[in-house]
C-alpha positions as MATLAB code, in Angstrom:
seq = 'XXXXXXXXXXXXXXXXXXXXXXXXXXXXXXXXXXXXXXXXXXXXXXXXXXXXXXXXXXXXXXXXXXXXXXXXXXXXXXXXXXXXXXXXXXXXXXXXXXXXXXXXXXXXXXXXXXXXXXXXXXXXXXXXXXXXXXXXXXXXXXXXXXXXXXXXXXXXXXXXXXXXXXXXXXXXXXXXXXXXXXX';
ca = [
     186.818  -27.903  -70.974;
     187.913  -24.315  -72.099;
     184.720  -24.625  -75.003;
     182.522  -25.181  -72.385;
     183.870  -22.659  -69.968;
     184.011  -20.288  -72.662;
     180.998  -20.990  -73.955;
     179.344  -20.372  -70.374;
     181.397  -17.385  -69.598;
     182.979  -19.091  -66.427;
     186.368  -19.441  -65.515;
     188.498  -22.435  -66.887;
     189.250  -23.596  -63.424;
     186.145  -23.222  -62.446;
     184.452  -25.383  -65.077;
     187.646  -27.864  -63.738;
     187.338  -27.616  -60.382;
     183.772  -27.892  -60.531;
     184.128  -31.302  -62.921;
     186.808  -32.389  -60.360;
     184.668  -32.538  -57.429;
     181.467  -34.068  -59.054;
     183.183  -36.684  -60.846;
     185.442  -38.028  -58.579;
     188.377  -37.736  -60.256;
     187.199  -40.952  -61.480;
     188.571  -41.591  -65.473;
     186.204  -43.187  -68.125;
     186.086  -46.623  -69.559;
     184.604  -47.273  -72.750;
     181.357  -49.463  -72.168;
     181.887  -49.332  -68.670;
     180.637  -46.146  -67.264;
     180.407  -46.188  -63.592;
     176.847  -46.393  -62.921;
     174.681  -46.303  -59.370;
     171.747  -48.413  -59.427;
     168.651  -46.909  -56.944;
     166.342  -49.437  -55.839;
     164.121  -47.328  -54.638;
     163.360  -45.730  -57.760;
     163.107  -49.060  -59.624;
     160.338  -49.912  -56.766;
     158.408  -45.832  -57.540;
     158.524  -46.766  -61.489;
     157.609  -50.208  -61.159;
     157.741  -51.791  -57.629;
     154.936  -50.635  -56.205;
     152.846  -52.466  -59.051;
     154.729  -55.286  -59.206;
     155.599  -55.433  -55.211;
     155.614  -59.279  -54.684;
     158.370  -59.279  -57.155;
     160.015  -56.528  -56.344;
     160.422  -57.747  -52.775;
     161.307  -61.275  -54.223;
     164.700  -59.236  -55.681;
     165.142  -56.624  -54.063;
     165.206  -54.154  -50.622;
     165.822  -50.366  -49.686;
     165.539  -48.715  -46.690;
     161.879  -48.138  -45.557;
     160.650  -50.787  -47.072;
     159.477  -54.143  -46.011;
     161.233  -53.458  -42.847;
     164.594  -52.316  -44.336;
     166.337  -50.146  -41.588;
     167.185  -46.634  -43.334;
     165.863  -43.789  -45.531;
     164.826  -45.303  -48.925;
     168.170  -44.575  -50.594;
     170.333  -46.435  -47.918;
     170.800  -50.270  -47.575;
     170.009  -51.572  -50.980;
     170.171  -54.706  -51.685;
     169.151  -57.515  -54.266;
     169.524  -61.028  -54.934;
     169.624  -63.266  -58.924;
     167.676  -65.631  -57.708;
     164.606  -65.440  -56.059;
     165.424  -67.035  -53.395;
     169.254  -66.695  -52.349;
     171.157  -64.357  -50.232;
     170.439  -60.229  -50.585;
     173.505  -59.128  -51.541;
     174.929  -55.403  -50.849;
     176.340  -54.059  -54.078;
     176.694  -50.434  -53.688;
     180.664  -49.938  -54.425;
     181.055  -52.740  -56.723;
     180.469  -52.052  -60.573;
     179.982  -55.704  -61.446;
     177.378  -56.177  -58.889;
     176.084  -52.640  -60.068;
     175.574  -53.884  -63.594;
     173.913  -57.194  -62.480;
     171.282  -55.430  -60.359;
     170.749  -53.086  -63.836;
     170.657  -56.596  -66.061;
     167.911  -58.429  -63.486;
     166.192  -55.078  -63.392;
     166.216  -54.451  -67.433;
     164.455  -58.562  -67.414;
     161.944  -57.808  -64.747;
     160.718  -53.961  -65.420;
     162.264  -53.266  -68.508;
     165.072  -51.711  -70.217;
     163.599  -47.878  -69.980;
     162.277  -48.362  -66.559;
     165.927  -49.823  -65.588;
     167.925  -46.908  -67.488;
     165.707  -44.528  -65.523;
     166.812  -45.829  -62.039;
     170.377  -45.529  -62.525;
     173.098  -42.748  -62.162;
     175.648  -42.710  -64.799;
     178.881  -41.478  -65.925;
     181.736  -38.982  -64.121;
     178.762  -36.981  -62.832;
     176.524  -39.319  -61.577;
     173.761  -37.987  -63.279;
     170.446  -39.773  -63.079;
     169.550  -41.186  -66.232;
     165.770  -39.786  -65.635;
     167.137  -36.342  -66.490;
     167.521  -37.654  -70.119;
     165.115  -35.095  -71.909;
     166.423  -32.471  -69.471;
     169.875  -32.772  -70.930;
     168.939  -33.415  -74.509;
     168.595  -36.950  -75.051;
     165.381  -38.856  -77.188;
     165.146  -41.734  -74.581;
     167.289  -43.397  -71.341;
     168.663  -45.459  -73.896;
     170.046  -42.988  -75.681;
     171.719  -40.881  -72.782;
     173.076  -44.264  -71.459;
     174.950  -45.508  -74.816;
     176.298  -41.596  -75.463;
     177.849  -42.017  -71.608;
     179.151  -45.894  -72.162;
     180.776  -44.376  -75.426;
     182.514  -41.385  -74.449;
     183.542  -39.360  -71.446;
     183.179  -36.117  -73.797;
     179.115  -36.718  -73.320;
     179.581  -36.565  -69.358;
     181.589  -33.190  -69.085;
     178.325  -32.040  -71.503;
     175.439  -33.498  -70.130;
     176.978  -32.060  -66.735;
     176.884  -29.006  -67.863;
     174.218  -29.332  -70.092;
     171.921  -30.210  -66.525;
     173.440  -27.142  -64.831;
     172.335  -25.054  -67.413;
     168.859  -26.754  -67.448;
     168.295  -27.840  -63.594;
     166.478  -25.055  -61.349;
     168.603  -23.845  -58.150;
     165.985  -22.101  -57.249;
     165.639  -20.844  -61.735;
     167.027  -22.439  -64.729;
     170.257  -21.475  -65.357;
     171.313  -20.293  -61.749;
     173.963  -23.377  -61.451;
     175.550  -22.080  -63.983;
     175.292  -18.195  -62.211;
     176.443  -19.400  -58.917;
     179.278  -20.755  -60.734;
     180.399  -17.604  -62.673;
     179.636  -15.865  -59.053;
     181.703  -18.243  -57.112;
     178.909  -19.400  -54.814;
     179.998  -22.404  -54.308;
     177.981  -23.386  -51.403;
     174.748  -22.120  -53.186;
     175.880  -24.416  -56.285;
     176.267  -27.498  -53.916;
     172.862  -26.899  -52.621;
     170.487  -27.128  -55.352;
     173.290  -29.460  -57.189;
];
């Protein structure tokens, strides 16, 4: 963390802090990165041509009469004809909905709808942070915590809030309600 800080010219505790809050506290297991599936953006990349389908597995909010914004209420179900199942919180269930996705869209179209790692960052951002495909990003994150504290940092420098590289500004400037907007 002091390379990184150092290398951004912020404060140590900043660049800790900073990790602290986004991640959770939340520690790293090895080929079990905490991941976030988003059903909605499985049904932009792929539902929306495939909707019988995509309704026969799964649900978000405003959709197909699914109370809530698009990222609330997801749901899904194995089998095309079982219960929906809620599985938001639960990593196993997480990883299910990102194995049945992976068999009905794809494995890039999967990796794309999913938030990964300490961070949570969306696995869409790949190029953004450096990576040659989702697949990539994803195995550097299920192998090593090191490539989370990174990519985070790597996507502050990169993301615009409102220009590239202000993230890391509001940061050094302790504008910490300025970072948390455009984070």
């Amino acid at each position: 963390m002091r390379a990184v800080a150092n290398n951004l010219r912020i404060e140590v505790e900043t660049a800790l802090a900073v990790w602290q809050i986004e991640s959770g506290g939340r520690s790293h297991t090895t080929s079990k990165a905490i991941i976030r599936f988003e059903n909605h953006l499985l049904y932009k990349l792929w539902g929306k041509s495939n909707q019988v389908t995509y309704d026969q597995y799964f649900r978000h909010g405003g959709h197909n009469g699914q109370p809530g914004k698009s990222w609330h209420n997801h749901q899904f179900r194995e089998n095309g004809d079982g219960q929906f199942k809620t599985f938001h919180g639960n990593q196993a269930f997480e990883y299910k909905v990102l194995s049945l996705a992976s068999r009905l869209a794809g494995e890039d179209v999967a990796l794309r709808c999913i938030s990964i790692g300490g961070p949570q960052i969306l696995v869409a951002n790949y190029r953004l942070i450096g990576y040659s495909s989702p697949r990539a990003m994803y195995d550097a994150f299920q192998a090593s915590e090191r490539a989370h504290v990174l990519g985070f940092f790597d996507f502050c420098k990169q993301k615009k809030a409102p220009k590239k590289g202000y993230l890391i500004k509001h940061l050094h400037e302790h504008k910490w309600s300025e970072f948390a907007k455009y984070y």
